[in-house]
PyMOL CGO cylinders between C-alpha atoms (Angstrom):
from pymol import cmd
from pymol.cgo import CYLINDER

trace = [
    CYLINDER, 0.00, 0.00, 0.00, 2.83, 2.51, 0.69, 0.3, 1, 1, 1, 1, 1, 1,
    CYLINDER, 2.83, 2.51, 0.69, 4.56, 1.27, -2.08, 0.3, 1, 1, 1, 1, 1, 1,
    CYLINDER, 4.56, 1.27, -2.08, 1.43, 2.61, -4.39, 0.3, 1, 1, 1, 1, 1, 1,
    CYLINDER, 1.43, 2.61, -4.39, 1.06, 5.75, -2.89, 0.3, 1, 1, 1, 1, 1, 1,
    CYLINDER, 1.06, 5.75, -2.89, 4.37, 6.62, -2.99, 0.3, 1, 1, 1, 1, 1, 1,
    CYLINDER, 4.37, 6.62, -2.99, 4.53, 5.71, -6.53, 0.3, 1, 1, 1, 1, 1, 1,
    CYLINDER, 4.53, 5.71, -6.53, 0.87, 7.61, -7.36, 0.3, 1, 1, 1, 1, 1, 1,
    CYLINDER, 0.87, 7.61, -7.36, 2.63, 10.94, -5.49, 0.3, 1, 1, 1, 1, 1, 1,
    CYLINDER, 2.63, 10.94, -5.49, 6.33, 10.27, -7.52, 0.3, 1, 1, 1, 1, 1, 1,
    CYLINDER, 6.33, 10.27, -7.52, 4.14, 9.88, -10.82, 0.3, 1, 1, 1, 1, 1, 1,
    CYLINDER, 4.14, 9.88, -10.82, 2.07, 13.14, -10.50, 0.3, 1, 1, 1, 1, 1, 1,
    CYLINDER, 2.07, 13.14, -10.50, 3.26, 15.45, -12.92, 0.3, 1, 1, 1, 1, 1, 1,
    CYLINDER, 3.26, 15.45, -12.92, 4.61, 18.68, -11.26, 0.3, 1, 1, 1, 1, 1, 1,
    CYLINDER, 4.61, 18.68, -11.26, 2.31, 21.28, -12.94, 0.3, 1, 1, 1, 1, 1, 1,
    CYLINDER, 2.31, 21.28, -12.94, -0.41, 19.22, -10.74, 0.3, 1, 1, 1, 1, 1, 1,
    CYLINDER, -0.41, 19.22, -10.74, 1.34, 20.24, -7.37, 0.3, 1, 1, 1, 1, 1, 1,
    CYLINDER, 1.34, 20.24, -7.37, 1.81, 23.80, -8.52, 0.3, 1, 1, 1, 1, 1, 1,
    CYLINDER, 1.81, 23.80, -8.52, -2.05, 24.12, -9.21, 0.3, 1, 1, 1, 1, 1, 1,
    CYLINDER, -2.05, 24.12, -9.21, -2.95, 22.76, -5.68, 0.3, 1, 1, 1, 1, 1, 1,
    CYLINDER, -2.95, 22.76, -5.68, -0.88, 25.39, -4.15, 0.3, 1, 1, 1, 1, 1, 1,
    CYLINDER, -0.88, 25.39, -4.15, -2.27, 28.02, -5.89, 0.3, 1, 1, 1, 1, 1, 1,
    CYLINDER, -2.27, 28.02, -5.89, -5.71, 26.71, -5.55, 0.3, 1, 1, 1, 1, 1, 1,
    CYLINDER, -5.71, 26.71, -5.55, -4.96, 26.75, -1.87, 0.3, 1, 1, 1, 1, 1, 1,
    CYLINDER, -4.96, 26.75, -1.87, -4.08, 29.90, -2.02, 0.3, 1, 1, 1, 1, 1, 1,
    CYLINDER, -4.08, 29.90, -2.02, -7.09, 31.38, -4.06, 0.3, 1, 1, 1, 1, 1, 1,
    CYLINDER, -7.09, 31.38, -4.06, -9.61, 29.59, -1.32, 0.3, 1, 1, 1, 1, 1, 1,
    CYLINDER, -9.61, 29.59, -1.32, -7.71, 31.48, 1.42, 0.3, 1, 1, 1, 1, 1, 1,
    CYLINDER, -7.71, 31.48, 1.42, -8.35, 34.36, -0.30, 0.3, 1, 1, 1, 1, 1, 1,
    CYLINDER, -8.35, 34.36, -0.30, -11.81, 34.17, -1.19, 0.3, 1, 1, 1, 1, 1, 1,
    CYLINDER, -11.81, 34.17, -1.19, -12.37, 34.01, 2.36, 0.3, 1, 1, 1, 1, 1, 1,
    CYLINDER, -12.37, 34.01, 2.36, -11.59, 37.69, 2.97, 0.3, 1, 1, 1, 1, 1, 1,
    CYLINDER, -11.59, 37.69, 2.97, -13.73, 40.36, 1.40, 0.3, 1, 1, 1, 1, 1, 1,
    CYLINDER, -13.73, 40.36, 1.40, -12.37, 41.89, -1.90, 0.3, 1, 1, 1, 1, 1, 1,
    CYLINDER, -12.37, 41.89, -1.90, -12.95, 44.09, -4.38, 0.3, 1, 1, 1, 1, 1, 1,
    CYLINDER, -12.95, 44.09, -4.38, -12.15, 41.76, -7.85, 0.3, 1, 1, 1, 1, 1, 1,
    CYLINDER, -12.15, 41.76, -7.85, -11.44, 42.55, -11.45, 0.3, 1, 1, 1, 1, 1, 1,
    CYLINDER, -11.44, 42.55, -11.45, -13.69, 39.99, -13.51, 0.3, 1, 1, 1, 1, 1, 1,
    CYLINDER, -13.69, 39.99, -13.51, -10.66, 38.79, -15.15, 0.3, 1, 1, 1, 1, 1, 1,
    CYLINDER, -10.66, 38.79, -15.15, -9.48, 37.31, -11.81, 0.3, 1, 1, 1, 1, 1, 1,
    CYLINDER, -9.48, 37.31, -11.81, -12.41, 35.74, -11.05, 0.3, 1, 1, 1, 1, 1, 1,
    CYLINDER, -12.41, 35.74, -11.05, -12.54, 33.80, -14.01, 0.3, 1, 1, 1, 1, 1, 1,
    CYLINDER, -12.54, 33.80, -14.01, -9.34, 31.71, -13.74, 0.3, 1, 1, 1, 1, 1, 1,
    CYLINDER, -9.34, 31.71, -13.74, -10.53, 29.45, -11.25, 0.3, 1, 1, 1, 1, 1, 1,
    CYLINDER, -10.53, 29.45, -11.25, -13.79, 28.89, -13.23, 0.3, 1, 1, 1, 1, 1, 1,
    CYLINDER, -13.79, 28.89, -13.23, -11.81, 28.53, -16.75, 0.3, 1, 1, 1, 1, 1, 1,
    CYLINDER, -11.81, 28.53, -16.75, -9.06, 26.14, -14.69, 0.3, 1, 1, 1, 1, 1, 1,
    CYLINDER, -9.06, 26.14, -14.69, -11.92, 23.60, -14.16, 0.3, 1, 1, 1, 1, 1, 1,
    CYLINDER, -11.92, 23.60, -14.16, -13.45, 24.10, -17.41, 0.3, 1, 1, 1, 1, 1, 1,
    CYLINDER, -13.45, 24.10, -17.41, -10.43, 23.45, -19.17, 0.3, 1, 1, 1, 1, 1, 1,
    CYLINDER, -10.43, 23.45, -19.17, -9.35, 20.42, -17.08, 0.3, 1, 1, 1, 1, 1, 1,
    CYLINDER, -9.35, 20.42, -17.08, -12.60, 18.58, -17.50, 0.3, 1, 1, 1, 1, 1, 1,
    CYLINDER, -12.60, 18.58, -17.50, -13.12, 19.84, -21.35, 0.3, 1, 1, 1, 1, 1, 1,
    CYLINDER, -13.12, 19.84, -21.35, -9.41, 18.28, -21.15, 0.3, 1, 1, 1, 1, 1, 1,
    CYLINDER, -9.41, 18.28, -21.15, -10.28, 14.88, -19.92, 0.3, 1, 1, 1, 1, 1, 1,
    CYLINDER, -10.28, 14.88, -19.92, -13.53, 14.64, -21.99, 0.3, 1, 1, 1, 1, 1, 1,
    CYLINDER, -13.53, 14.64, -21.99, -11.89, 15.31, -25.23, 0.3, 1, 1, 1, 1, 1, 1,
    CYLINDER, -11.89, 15.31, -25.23, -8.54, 12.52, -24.09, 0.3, 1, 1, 1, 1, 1, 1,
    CYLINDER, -8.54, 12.52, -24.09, -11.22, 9.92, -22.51, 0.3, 1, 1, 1, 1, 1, 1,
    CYLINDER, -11.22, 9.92, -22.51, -14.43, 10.19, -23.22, 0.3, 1, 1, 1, 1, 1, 1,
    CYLINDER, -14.43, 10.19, -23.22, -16.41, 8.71, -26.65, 0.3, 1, 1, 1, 1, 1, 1,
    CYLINDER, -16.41, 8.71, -26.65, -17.39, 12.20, -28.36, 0.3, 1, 1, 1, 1, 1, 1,
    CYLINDER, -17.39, 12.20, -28.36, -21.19, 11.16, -28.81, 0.3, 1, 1, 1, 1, 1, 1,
    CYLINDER, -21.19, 11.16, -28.81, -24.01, 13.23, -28.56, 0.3, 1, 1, 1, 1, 1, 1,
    CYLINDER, -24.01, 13.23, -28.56, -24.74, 11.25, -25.03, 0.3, 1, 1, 1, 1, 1, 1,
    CYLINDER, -24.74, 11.25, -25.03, -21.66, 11.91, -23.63, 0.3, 1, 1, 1, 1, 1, 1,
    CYLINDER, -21.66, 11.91, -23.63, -21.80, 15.73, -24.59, 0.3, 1, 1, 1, 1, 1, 1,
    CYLINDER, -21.80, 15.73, -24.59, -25.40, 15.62, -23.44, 0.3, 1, 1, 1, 1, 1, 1,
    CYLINDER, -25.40, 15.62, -23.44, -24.80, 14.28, -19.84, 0.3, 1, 1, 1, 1, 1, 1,
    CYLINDER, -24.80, 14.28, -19.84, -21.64, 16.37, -19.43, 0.3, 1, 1, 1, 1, 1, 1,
    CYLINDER, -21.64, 16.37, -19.43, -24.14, 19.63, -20.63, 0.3, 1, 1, 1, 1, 1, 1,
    CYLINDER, -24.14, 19.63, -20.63, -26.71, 18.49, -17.43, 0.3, 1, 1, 1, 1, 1, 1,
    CYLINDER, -26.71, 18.49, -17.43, -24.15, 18.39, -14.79, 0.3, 1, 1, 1, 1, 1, 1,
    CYLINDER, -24.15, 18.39, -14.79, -22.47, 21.88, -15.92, 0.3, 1, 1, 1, 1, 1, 1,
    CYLINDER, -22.47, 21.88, -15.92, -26.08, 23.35, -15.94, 0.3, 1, 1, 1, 1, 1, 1,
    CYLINDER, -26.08, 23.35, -15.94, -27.22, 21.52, -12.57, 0.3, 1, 1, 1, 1, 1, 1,
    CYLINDER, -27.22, 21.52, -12.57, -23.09, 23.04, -11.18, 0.3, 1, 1, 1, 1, 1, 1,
    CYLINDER, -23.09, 23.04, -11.18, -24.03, 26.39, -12.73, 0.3, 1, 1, 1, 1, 1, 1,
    CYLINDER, -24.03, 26.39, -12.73, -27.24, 26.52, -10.67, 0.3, 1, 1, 1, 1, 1, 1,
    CYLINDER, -27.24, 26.52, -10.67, -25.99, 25.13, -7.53, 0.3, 1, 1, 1, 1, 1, 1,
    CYLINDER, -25.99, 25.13, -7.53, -22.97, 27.57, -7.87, 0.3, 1, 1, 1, 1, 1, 1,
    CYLINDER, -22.97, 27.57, -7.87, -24.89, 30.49, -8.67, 0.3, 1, 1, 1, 1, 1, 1,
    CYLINDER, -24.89, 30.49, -8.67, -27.49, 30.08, -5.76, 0.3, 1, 1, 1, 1, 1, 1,
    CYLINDER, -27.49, 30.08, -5.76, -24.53, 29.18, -3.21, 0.3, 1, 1, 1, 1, 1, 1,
    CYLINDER, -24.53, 29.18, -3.21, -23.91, 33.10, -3.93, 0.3, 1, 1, 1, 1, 1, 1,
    CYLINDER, -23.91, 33.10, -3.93, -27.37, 34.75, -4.61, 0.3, 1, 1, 1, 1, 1, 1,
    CYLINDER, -27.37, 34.75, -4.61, -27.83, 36.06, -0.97, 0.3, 1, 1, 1, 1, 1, 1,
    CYLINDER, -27.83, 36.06, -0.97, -24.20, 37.42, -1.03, 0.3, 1, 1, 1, 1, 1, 1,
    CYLINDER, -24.20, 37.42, -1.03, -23.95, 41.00, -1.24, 0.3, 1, 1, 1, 1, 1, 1,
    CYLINDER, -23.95, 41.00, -1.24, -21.97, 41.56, -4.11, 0.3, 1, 1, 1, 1, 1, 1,
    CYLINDER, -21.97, 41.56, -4.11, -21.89, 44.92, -5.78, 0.3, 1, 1, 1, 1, 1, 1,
    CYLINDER, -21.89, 44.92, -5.78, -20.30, 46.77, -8.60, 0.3, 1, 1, 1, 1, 1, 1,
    CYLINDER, -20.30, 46.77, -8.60, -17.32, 48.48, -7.32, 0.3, 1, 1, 1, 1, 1, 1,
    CYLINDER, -17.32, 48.48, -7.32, -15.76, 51.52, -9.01, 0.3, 1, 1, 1, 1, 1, 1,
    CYLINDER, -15.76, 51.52, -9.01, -12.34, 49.64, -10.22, 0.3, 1, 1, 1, 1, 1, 1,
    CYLINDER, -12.34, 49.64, -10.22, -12.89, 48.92, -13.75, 0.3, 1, 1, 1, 1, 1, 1,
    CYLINDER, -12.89, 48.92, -13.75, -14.11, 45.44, -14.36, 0.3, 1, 1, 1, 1, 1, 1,
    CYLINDER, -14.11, 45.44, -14.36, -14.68, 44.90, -11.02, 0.3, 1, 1, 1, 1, 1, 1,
    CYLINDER, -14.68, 44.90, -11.02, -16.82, 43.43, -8.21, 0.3, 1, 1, 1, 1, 1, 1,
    CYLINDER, -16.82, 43.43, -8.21, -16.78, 44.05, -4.65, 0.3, 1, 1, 1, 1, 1, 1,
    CYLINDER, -16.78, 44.05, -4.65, -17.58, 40.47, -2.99, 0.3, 1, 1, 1, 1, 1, 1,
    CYLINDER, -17.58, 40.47, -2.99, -17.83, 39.26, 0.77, 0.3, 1, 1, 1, 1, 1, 1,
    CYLINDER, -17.83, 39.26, 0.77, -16.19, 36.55, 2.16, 0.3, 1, 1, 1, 1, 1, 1,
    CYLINDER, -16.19, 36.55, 2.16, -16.77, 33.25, 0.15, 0.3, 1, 1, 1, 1, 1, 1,
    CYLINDER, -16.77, 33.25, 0.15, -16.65, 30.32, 2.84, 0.3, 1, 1, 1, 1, 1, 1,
    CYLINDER, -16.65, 30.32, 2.84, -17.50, 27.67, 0.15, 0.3, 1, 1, 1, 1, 1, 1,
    CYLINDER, -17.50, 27.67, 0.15, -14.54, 28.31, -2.40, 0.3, 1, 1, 1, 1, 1, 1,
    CYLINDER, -14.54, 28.31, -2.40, -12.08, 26.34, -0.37, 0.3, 1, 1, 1, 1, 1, 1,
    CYLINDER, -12.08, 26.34, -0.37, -13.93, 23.60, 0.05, 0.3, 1, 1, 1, 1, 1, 1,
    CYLINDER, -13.93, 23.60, 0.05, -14.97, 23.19, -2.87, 0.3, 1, 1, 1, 1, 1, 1,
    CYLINDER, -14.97, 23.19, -2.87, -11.92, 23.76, -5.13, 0.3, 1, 1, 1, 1, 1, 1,
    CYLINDER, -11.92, 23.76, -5.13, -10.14, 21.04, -2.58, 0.3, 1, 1, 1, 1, 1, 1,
    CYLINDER, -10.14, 21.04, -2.58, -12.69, 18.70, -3.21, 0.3, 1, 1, 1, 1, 1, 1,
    CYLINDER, -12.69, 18.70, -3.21, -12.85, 19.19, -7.05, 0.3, 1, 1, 1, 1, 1, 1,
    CYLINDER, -12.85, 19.19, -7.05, -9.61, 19.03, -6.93, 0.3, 1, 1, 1, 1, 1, 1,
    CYLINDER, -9.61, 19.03, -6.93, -9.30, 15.46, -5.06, 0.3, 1, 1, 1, 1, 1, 1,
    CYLINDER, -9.30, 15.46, -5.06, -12.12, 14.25, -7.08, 0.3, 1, 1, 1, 1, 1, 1,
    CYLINDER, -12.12, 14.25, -7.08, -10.57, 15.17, -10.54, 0.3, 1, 1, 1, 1, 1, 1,
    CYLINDER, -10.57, 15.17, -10.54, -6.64, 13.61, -8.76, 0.3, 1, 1, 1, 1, 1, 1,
    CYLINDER, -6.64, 13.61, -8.76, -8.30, 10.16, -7.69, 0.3, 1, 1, 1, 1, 1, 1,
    CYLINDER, -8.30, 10.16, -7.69, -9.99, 10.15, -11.31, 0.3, 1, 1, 1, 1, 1, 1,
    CYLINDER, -9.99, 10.15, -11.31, -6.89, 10.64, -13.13, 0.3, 1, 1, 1, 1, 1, 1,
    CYLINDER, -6.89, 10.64, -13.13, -5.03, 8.45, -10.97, 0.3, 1, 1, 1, 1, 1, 1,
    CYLINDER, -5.03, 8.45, -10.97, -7.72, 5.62, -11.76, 0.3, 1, 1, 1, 1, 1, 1,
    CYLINDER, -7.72, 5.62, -11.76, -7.59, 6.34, -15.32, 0.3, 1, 1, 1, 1, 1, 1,
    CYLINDER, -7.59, 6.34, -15.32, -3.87, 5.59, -15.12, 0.3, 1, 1, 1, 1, 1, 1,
    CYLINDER, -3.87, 5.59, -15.12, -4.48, 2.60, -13.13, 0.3, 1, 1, 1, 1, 1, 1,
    CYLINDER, -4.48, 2.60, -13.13, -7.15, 1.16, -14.18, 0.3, 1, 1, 1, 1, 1, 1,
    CYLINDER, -7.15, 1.16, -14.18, -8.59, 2.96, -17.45, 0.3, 1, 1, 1, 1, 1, 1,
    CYLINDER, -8.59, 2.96, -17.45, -10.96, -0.30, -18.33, 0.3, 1, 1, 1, 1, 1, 1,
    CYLINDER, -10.96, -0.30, -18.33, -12.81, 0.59, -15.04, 0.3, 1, 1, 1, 1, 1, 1,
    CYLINDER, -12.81, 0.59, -15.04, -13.74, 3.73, -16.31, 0.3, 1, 1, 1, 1, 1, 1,
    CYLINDER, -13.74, 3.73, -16.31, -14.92, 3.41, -19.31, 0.3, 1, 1, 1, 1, 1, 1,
    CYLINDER, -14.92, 3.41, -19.31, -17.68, 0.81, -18.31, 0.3, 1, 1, 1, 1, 1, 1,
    CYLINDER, -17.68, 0.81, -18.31, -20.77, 2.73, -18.89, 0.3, 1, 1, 1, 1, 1, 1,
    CYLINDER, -20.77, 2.73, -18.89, -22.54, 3.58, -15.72, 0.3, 1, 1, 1, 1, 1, 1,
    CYLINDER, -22.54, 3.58, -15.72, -19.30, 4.81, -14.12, 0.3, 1, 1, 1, 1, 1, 1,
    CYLINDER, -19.30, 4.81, -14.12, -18.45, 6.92, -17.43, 0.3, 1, 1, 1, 1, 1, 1,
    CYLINDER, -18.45, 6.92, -17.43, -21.67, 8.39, -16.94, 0.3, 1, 1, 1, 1, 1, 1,
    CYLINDER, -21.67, 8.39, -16.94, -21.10, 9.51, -13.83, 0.3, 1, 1, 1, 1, 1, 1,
    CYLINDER, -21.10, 9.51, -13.83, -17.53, 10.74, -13.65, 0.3, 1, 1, 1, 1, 1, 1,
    CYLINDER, -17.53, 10.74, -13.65, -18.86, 12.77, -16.73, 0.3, 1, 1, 1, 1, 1, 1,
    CYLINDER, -18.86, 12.77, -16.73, -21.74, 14.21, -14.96, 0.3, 1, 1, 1, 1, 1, 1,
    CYLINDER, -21.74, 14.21, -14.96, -19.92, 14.65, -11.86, 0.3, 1, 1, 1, 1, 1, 1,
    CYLINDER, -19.92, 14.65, -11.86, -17.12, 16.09, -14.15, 0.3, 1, 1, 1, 1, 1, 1,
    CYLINDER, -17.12, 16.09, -14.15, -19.41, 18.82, -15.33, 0.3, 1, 1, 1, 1, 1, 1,
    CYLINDER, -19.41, 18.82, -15.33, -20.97, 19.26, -12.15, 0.3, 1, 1, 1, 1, 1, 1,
    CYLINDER, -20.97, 19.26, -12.15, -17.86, 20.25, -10.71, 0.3, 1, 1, 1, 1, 1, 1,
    CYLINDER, -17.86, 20.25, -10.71, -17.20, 22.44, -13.58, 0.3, 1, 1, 1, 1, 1, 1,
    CYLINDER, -17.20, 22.44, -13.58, -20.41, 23.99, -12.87, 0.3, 1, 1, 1, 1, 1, 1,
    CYLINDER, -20.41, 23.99, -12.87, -20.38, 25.31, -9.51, 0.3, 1, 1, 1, 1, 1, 1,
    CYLINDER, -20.38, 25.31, -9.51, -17.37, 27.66, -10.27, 0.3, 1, 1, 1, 1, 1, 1,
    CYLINDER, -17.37, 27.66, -10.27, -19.25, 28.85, -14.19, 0.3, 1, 1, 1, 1, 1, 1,
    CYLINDER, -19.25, 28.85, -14.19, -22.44, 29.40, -11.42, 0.3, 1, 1, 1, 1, 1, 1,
    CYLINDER, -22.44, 29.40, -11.42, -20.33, 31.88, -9.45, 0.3, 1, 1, 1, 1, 1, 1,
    CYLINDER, -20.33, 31.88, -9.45, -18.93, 33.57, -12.20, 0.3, 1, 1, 1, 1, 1, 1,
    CYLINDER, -18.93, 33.57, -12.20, -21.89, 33.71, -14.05, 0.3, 1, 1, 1, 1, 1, 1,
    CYLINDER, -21.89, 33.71, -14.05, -23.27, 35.35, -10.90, 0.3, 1, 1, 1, 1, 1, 1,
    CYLINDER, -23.27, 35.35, -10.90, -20.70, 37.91, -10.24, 0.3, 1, 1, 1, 1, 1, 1,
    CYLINDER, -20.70, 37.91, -10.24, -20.94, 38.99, -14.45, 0.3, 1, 1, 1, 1, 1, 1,
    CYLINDER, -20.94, 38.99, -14.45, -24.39, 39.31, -13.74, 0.3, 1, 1, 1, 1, 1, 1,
    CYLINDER, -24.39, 39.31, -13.74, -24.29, 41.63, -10.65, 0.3, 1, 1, 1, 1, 1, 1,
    CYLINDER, -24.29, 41.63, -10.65, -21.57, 44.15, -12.68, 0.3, 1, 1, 1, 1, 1, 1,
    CYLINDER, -21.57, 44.15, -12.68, -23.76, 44.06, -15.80, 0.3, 1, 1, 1, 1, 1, 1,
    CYLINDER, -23.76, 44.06, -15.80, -26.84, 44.99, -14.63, 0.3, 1, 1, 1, 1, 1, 1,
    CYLINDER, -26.84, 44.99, -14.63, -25.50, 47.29, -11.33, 0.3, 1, 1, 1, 1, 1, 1,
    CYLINDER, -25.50, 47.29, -11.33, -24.90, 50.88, -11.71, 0.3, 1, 1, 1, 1, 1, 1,
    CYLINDER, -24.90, 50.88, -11.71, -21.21, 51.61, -9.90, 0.3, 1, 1, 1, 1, 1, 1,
    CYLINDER, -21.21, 51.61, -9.90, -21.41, 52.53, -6.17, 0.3, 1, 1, 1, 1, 1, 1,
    CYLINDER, -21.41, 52.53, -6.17, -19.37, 55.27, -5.13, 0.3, 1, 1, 1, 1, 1, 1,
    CYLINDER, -19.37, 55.27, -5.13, -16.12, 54.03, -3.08, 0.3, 1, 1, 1, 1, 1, 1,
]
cmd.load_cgo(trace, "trace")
């Protein structure tokens, strides 16, 4: 057993360590009220969306299906991240581009566990890539895939929302 993790944590590519830092590091701060260009708040959302477009293109069958069940758990993400930040009091701020946001408790969490998720999937399909093509376990990881996606597009989606349609408050 030690000999597998140790060769699962020798085997992760570096780039993957460097993005769990700075996830880490994002999650702190989006737990600390901030005024936030639009621009910033779209790399975590766009880091997700890449990875999973990423792993559907490399290991997924491109079918209709797959597309289609990826497309409901992004949309059922988007919703559950957009209403995680309805009641939030975010407002336009004067800084071009930008949003002033409270503190975001859920971030952390759920960047770490996106993040484990989309590590123990990877690892699996490097393991064991038969297991995960079987069809009721593709399904899944591709809904849960999109779902994850999701909750960050939700938030974003949000925040774009509040700048369009607010008129600037005065700082």
């Amino acid at each position: 057993m030690t000999e597998t993790i140790s060769g699962i944590l020798t085997h992760t590519p570096v780039w993957v360590y460097v993005l769990l830092v700075f996830l880490i590091s994002r999650g702190i701060k989006a737990r600390k009220p901030a005024t936030v260009a639009l621009e910033k708040l779209a790399i975590i959302p766009a880091i997700f969306l890449i990875w999973d477009l990423y792993d559907m293109v490399m290991y997924r069958e491109q079918s209709v299906a797959t597309w289609s069940l990826w497309l409901v758990g992004l949309l059922s993400g988007a919703a559950m991240g957009y209403v995680l930040i309805k009641r939030a009091a975010v407002t336009r701020a004067p800084a071009p581009r930008s949003i002033h946001r409270p503190a975001d408790y859920s971030a952390l969490p759920f960047m770490m566990l996106t993040f484990a998720v989309k590590y123990v999937l990877g690892v699996m399909t490097a393991m064991s890539p038969e297991l995960l093509q079987r069809p009721g376990v593709s399904a899944c990881v591709i809904i849960v895939g999109g779902v994850f996606a999701g909750v960050f597009v939700g938030k974003f989606v949000r925040y774009v929302g509040v700048y369009m349609s607010a008129e600037v408050m005065p700082g």
